[in-house]
C-alpha positions in Angstrom: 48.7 -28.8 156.0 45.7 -28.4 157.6 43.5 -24.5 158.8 40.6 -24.3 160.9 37.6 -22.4 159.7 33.8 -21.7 160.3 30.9 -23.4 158.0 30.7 -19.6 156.8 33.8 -19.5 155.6 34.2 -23.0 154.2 31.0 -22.1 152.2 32.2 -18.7 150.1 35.2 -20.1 148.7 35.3 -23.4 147.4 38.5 -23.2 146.2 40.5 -23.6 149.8 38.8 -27.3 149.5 41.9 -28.0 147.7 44.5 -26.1 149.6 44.5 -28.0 152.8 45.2 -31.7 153.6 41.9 -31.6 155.9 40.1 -28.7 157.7 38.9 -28.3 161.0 35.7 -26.5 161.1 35.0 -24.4 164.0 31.9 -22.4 165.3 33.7 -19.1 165.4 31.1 -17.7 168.1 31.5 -20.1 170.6 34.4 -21.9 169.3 32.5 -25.2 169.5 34.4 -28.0 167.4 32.0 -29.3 164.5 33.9 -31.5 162.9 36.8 -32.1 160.0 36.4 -31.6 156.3 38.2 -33.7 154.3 38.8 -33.4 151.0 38.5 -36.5 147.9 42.1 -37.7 147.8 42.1 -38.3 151.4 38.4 -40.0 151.8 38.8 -43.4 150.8 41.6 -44.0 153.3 39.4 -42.1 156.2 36.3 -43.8 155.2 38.1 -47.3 155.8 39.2 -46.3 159.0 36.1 -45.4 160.2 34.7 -48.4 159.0 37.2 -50.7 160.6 37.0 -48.6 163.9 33.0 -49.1 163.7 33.9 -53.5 162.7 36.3 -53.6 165.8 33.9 -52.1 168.7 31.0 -54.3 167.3 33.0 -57.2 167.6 33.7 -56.1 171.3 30.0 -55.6 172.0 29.2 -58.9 170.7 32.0 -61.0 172.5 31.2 -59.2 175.4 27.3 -60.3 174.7 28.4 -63.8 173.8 29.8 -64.8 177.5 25.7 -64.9 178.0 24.0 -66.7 175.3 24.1 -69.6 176.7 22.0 -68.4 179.5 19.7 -66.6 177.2 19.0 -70.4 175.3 18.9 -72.6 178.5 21.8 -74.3 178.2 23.1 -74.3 181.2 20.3 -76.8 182.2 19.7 -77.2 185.8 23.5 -76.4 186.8 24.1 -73.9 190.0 26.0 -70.9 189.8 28.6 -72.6 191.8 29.2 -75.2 189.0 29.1 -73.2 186.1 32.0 -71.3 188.1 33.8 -74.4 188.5 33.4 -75.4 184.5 34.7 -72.0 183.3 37.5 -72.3 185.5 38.6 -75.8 184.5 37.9 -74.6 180.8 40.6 -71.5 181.3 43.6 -73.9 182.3 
């Protein structure tokens, strides 16, 4: 089960931590979305998510940034644009 409430709400009474699965909390003004509350028996398992979501766009990022670091260290020597084209090619038979 899960309720959506505002941070005003969420702060007078305690107890409705232990009601709900998670809760949504909600600016009630403007309806703006702040964000999710949720409560101990469920934050291990929502902490390793986040954590493995974080892990998987880093790796991303870097094997994204890895296609150039052998530009970055000179290791593509004297070579012309045309040849490295022709090595990566070969290489992805």
């Amino acid at each position: 089960m899960h309720t959506i409430l505002s941070i005003r709400e969420l702060s007078r009474s305690g107890k409705i931590l232990c009601e709900y699965d998670y809760i949504d909390i909600e600016d009630k003004k403007s309806h703006q979305y702040k964000g999710v509350f949720v409560p101990e028996k469920h934050a291990t398992e929502v902490k390793n998510l986040i954590n493995e979501k974080l892990l998987r766009e880093k790796d991303e990022r870097n094997k994204a940034l890895m296609k150039y670091a052998g530009i970055a260290k000179g290791d593509i020597g004297e070579r012309s644009i045309q040849e490295l084209k022709r090595e990566s090619a070969v290489k992805g038979r």
